[in-house]
Structure formats: C-alpha cells, structure tokens
C-alpha positions as CSV (number, residue, x, y, z in Angstrom):
1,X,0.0,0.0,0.0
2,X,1.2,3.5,-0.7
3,X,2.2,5.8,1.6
4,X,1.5,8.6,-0.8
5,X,-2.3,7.8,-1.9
6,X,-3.0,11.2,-3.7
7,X,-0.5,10.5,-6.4
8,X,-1.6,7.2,-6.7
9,X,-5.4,7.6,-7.2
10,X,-4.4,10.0,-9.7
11,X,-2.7,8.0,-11.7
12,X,-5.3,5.5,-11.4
13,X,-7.8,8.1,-12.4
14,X,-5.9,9.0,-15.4
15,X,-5.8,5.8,-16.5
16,X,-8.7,3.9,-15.0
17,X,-10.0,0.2,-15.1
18,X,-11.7,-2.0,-13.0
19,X,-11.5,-5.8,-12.7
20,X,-13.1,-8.4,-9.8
21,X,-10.6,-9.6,-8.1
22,X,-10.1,-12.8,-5.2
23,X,-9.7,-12.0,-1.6
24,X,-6.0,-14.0,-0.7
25,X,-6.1,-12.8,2.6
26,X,-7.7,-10.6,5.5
27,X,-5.5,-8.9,8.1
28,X,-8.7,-7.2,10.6
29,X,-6.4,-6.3,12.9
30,X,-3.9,-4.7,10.6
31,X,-6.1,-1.8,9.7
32,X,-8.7,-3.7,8.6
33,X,-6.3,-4.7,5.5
34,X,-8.1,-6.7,2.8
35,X,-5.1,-8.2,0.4
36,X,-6.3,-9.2,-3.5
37,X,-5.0,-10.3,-6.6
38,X,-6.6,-10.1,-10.0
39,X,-5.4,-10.9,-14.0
40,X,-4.6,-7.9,-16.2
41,X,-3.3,-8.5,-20.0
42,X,-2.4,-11.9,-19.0
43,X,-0.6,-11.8,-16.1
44,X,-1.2,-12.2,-11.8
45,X,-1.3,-9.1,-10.1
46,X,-1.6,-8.4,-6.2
47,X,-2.7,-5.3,-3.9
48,X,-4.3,-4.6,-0.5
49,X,-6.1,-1.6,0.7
50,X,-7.5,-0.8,4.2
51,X,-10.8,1.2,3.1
52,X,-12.9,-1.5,1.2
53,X,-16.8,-1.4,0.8
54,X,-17.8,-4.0,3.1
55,X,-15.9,-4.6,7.2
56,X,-13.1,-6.2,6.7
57,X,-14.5,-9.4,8.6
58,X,-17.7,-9.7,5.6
59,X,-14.0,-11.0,3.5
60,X,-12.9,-14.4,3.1
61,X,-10.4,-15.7,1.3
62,X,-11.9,-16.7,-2.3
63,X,-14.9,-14.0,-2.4
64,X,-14.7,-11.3,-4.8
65,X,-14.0,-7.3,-4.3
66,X,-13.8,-4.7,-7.1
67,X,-10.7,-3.3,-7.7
68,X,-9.6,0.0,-9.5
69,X,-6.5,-0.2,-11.3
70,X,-3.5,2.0,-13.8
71,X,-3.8,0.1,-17.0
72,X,-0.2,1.5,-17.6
73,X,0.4,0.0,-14.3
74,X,-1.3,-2.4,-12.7
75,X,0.7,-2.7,-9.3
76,X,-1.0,0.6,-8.7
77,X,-4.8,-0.6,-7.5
78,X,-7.0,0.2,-5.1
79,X,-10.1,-1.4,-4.0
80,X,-11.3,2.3,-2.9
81,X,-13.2,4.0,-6.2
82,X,-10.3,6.1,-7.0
83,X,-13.0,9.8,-7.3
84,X,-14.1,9.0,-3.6
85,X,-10.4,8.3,-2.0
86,X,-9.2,11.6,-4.3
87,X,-11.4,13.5,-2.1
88,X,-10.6,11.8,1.2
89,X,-7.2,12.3,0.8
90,X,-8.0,16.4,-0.3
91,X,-10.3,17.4,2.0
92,X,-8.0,17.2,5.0
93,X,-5.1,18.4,2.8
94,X,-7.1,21.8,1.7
95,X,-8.7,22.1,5.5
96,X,-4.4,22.1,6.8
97,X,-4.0,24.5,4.3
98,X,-6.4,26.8,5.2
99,X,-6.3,26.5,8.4
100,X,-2.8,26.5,9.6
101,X,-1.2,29.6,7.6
102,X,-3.0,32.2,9.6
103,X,-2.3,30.3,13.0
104,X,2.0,30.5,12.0
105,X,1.2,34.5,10.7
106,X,-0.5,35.2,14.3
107,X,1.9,33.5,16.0
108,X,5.2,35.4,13.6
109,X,3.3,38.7,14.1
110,X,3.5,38.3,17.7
111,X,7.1,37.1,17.7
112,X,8.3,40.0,15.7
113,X,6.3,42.7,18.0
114,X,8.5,41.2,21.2
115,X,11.7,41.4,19.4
C-alpha cells in the first residue's frame, strides 16, 4: 500500500480500469487490510487496501471485491473507487492548508512585536 495515496489515485484516475478480483487474505487487525489479486493482459497481479466497501471481517479468502487499477500500471490498485479516495485524501489536505497559515502569521506577528 502506498504511503502517498494522492498521487496514486491519480494516476489510477488517469488511467482507469476496474476488474473483480479474489480475496487472498484478510489482516482485521492490521487496519482492517483486505489483500487481493486479479489478471490484467495476461498476467497475476496483487494489492491490499484498508478502506474497502464491506468490514473487513464480511471477506474471506476466495470471495470477490472490485478493484480500480493503472492500466499502464497495474501494481498501482485500489479497492477504494479512486474519485471518492481523491477527495478523502483532499479534504484534509485543503482544510491544513487553510487552516494552519493564519495560526504561523499570528503567532510570527507576535514574535516579531516582542523582538
């Protein structure tokens, strides 16, 4: 799983496809991690995502789960639909943005009236 998910989802976006892929394996008390595999052009790929549209204990190994994927590339797949997880990783992002700057200008303006 990525550790930068903006960048991932939109490259996912950009190039988007969707297959149904096989549970492999649940890890519940791993952040609810749900780990995958599906078949692209002819070959096995494998992914894992935390935010999935069922609990993580609905999963067994064998059932199916949607998965987004890059069709330039594959090992980049989600089982998040990459529009929804775009916003849950901007809304925070814009909200820090916003929100923050004035706190550091208060806090320099007061700094620099002391000195």
């Amino acid at each position: 799983m990525a550790s930068l998910n903006v960048p991932t989802f939109i490259h996912i976006l950009r190039h988007e496809a969707s297959v149904t892929a096989v549970v492999t394996k649940t890890e519940c008390w791993n952040h609810a991690s749900v780990l995958y595999s599906f078949t692209f052009d002819g070959k096995t790929y494998t992914g894992g995502d935390s935010f999935t549209p069922k609990p993580c204990e609905s999963y067994k190994p064998g059932s199916s789960i949607k998965v987004y994927f890059s069709t330039v590339s594959p090992q980049e797949n989600r089982a998040f639909e990459p529009w929804a997880g775009l916003w849950n990783e901007i809304i925070p992002i814009g909200l820090v943005c916003l929100v923050f700057p004035p706190f550091i200008l208060l806090s320099l303006r007061r700094w620099w009236r002391k000195a």
